[in-house]
MMTF fields as JSON, N, C-alpha, C and O atoms, coordinates in Angstrom:
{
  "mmtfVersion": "1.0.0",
  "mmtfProducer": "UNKNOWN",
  "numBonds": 295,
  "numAtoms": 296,
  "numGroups": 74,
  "numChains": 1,
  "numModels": 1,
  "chainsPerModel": [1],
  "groupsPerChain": [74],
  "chainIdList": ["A"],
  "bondAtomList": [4, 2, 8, 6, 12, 10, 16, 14, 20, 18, 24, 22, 28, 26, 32, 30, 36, 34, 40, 38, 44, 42, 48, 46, 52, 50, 56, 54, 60, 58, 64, 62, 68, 66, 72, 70, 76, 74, 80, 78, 84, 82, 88, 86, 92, 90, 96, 94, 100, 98, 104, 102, 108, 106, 112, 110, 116, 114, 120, 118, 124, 122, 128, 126, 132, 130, 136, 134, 140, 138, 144, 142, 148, 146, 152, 150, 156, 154, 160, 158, 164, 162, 168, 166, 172, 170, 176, 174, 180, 178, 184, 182, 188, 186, 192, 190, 196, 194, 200, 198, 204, 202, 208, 206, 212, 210, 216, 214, 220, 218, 224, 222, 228, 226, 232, 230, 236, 234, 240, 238, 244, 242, 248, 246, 252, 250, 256, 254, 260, 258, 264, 262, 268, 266, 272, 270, 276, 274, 280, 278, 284, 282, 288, 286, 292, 290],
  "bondOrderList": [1, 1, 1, 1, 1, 1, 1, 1, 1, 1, 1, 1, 1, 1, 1, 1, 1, 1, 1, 1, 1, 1, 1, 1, 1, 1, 1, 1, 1, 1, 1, 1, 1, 1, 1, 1, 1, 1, 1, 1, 1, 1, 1, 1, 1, 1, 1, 1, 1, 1, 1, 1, 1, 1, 1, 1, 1, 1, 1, 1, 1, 1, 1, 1, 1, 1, 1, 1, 1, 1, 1, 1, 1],
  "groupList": [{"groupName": "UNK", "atomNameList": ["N", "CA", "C", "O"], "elementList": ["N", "C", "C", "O"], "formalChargeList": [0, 0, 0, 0], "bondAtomList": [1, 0, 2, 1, 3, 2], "bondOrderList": [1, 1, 2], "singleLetterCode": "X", "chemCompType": "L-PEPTIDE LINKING"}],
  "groupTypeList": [0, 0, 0, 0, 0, 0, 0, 0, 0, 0, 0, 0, 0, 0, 0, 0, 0, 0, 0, 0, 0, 0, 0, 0, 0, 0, 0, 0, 0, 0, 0, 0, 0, 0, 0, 0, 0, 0, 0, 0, 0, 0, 0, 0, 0, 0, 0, 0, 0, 0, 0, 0, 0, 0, 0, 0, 0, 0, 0, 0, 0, 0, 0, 0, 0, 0, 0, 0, 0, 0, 0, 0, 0, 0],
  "groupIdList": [1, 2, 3, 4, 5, 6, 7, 8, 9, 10, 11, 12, 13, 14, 15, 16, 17, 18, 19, 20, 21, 22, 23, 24, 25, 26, 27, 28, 29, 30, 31, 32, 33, 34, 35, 36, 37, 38, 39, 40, 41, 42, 43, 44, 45, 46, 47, 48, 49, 50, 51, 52, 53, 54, 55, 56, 57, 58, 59, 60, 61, 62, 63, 64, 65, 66, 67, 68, 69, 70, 71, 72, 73, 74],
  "secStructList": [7, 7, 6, 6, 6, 6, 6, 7, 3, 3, 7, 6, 6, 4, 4, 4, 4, 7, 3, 3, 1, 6, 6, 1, 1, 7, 7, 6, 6, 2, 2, 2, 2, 2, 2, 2, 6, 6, 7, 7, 2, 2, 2, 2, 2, 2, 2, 7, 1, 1, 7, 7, 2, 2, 2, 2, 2, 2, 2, 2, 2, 2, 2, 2, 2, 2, 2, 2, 2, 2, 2, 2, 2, 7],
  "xCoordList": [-3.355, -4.187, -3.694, -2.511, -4.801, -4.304, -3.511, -4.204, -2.478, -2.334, -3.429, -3.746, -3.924, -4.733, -5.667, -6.02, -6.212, -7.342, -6.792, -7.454, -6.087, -5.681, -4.81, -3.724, -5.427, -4.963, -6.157, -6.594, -6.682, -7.847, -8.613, -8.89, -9.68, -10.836, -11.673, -11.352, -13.073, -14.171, -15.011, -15.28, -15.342, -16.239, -16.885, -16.591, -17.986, -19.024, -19.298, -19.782, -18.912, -18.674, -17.411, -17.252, -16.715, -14.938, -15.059, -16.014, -14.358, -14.044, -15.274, -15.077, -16.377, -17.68, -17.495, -17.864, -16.909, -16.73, -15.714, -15.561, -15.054, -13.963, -13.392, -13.807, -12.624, -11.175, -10.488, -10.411, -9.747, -8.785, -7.926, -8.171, -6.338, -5.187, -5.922, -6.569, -5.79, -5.904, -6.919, -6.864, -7.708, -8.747, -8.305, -9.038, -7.045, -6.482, -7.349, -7.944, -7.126, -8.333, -6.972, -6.9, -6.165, -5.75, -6.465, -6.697, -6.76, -7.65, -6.637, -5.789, -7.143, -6.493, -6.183, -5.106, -7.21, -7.369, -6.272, -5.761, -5.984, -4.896, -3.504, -2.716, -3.523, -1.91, -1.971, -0.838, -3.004, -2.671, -2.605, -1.844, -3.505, -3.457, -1.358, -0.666, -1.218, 0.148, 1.535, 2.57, 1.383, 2.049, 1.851, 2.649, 0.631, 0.296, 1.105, 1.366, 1.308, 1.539, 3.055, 3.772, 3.662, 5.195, 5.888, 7.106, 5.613, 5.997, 6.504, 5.939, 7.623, 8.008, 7.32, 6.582, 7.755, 6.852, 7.999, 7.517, 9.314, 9.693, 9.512, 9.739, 9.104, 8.469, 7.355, 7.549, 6.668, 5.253, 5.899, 5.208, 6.592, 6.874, 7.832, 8.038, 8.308, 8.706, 7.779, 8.292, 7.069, 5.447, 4.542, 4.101, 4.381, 3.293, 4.121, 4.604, 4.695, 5.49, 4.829, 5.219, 3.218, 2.166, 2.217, 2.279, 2.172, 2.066, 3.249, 3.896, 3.467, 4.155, 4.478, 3.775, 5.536, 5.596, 4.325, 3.79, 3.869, 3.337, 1.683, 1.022, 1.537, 0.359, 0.184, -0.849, 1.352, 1.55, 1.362, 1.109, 1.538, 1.661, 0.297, -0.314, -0.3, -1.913, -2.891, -4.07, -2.638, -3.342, -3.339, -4.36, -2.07, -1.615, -2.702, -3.459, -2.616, -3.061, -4.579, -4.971, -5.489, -6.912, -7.256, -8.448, -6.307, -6.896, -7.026, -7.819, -6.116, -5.716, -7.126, -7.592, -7.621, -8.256, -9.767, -10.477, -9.922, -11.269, -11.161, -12.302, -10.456, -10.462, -10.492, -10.985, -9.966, -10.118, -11.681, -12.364, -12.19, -13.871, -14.786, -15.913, -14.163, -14.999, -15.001, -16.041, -13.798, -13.755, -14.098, -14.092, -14.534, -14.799, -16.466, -16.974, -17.064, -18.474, -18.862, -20.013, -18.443, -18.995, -18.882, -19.226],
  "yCoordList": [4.426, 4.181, 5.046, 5.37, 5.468, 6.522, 5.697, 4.789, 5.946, 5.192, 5.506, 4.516, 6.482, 6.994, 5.677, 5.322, 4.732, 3.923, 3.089, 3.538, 2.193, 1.297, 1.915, 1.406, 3.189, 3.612, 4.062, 3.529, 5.439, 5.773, 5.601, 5.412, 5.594, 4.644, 5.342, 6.071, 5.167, 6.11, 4.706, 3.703, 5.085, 4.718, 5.014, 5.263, 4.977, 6.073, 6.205, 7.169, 5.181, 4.949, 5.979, 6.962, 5.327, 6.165, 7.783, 8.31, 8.38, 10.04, 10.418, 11.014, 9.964, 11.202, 11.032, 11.995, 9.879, 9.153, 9.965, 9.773, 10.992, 11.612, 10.144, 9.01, 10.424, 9.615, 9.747, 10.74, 8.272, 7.696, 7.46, 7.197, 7.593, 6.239, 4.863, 4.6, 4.122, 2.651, 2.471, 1.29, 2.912, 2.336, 3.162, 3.491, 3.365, 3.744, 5.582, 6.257, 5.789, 7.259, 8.376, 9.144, 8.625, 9.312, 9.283, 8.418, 10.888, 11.046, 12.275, 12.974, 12.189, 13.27, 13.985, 14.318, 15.076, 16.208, 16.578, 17.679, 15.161, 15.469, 15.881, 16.78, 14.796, 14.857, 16.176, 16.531, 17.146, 18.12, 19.3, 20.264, 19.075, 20.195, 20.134, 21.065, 19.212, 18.685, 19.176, 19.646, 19.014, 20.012, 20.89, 21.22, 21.893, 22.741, 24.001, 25.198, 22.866, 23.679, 23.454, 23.598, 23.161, 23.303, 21.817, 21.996, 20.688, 19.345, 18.874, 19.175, 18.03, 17.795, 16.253, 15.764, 15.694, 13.936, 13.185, 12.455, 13.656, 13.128, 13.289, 12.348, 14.419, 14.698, 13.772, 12.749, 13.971, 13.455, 11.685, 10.904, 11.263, 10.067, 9.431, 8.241, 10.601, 9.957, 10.251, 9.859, 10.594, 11.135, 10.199, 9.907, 9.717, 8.37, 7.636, 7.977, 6.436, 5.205, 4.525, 3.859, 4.767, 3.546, 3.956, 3.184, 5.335, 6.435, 5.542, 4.702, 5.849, 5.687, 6.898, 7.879, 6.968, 8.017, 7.65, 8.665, 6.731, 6.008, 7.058, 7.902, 6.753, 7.214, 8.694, 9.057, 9.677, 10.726, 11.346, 12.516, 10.333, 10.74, 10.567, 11.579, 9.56, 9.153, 10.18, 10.025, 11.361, 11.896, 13.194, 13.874, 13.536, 14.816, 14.379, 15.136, 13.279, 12.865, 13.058, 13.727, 12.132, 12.346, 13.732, 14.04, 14.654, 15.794, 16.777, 17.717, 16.405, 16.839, 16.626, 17.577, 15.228, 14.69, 15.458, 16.294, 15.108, 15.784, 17.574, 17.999, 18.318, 19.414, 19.822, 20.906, 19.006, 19.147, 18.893, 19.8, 17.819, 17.396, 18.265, 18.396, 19.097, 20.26, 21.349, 21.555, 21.861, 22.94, 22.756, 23.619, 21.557, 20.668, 20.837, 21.402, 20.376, 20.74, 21.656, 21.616, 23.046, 24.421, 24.568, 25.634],
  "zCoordList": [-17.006, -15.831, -14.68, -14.577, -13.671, -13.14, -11.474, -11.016, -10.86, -9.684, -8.518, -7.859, -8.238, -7.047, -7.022, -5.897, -8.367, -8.677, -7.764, -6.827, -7.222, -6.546, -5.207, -4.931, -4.291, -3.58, -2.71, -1.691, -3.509, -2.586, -2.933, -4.117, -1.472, -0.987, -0.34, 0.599, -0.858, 0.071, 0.537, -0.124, 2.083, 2.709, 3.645, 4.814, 2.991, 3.579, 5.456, 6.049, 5.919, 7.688, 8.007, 8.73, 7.207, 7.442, 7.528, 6.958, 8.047, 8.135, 6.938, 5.879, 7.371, 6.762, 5.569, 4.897, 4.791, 3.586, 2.498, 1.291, 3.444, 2.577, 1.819, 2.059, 1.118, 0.084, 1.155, 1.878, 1.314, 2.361, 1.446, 0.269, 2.233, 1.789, 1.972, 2.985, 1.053, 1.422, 2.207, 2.551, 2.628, 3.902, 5.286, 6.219, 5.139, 6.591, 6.799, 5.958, 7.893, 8.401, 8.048, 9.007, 7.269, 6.729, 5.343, 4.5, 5.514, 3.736, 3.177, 3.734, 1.819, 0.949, 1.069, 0.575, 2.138, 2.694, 3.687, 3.891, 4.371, 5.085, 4.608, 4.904, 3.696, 2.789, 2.139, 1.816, 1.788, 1.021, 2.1, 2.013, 3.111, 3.712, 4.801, 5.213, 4.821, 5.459, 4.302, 4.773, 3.034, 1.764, 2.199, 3.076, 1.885, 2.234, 3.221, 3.109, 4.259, 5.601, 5.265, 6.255, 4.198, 3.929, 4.45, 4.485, 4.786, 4.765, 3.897, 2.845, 3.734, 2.419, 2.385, 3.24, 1.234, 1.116, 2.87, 3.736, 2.841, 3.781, 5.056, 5.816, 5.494, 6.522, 6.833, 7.49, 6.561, 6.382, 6.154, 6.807, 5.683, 5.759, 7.141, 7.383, 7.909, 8.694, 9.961, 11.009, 10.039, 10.693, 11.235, 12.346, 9.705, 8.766, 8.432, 7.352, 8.99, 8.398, 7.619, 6.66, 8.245, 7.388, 5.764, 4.807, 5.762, 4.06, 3.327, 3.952, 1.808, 0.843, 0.335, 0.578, -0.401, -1.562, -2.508, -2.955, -2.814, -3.937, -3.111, -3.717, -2.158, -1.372, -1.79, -2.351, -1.472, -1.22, -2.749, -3.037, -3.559, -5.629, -5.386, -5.04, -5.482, -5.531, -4.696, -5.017, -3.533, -2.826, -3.792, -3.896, -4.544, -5.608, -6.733, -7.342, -6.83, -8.398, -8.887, -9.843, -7.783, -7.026, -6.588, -6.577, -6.206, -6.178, -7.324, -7.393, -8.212, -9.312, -10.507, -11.133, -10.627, -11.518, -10.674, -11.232, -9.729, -8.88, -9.199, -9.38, -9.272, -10.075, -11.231, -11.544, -12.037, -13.402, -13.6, -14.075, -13.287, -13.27, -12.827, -13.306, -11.576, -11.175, -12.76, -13.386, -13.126, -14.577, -15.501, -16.379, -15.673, -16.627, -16.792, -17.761, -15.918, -15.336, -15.307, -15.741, -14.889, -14.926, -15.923, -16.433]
}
């Protein structure tokens, strides 16, 4: 079972219905673009107290599975 399933959350009111942590207005997009920009999970955790590591696996994971589905499809 994948963890992201009991993590992120779309709703369609929320940030233009991107995938959230948990409900909270941090979405996926953030956590990757925040890697991205060279953050480590601890950075970003001492940033975001509200985040988890568990959050931060589940934002990797969800983006991960949402790409594969895109290669998958074409």
């Amino acid at each position: 079972m994948f963890i992201y399933k009991n993590i992120i959350t779309i709703e369609p009111g929320k940030r233009s219905g991107k995938p959230c942590i948990r409900g909270m207005r941090i979405t996926v997009e953030d956590v990757l673009r925040w890697l991205a920009s060279g953050m480590s999970f601890e950075d970003i955790l001492k940033d975001f107290p509200e985040l988890t590591r568990e959050d931060i696996i589940a934002a990797l994971e969800f983006a991960a599975m949402r790409q594969r589905r895109t290669l998958i499809a074409a």
